[in-house]
C-alpha positions, 0 to 999 in steps of 0.5 A, spaced: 188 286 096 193 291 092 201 290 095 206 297 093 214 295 092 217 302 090 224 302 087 229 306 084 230 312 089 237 314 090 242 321 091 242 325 085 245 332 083 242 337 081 238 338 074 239 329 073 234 325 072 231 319 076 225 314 075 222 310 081 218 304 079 212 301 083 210 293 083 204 293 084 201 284 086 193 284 087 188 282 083 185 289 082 191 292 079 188 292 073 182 297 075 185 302 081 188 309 078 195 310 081 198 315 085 205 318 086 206 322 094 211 326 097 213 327 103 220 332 106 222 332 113 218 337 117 213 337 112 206 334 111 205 328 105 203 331 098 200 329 091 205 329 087 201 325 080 196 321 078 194 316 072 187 313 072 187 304 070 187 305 063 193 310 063 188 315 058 188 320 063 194 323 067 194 329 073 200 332 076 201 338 082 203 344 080 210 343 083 212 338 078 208 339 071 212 339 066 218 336 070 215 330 073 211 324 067 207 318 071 205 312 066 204 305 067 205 298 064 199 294 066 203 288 063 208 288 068 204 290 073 208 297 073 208 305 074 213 309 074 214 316 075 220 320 070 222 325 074 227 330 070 230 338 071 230 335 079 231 340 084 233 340 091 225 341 094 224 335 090 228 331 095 223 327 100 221 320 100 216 318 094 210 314 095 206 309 090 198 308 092 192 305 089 186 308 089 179 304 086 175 308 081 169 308 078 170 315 074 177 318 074 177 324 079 182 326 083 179 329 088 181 324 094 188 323 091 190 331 092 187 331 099 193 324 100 188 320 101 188 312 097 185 304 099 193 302 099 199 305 100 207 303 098 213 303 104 216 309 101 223 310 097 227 316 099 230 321 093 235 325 095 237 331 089 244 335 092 245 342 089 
């Protein structure tokens, strides 16, 4: 019952920053944690970060800790993913998901697995 809509994706270089959104529309957007995944040509699709419904708490892979912020606006039925200092590996199409919880715990999300999934939008950071 949840609809993803990724925006904000694009070619950039090198040390820049770009921030993807996520349009969520669904009546159980208010209660679901939120994720970000990637996946690169080649590779499997990994966590990237996650942010529980209330936006109190917050968990980043270590590829992308200090580099990477997740938040969420729940009046705009948004969440973005801030990303800075982007490396070339950083490069692949970025995922939003949906994930209801009763507790915040990560465990499903870092094994790649959510109740709904986003189409995707391609990042693509040049050196």
């Amino acid at each position: 019952q949840v609809q993803l809509v990724e925006s904000g994706g694009g070619l950039v270089q090198a040390g820049g920053s770009l921030r993807l959104s996520c349009a969520a529309s669904g009546r159980t957007f208010g209660t679901s944690a939120m994720g970000w995944f990637r996946q690169a040509p080649g590779k499997e699709r990994e966590f990237v970060a996650a942010i529980s419904w209330s936006g109190g708490n917050t968990d980043y892979s270590d590829a992308v800790k200090g580099r990477f912020t997740i938040s969420r606006d729940n009046a705009k039925n948004t969440v973005y993913l801030q990303m800075n200092s982007l490396k070339p590996e950083d490069t692949a199409v970025y995922y939003c998901a949906a994930d209801t919880m009763t507790r915040w715990d990560t465990t499903r999300l870092r094994r790649v697995s959510a109740d709904y999934w986003g189409q995707g939008t391609q990042v693509t950071v040049s050196s």
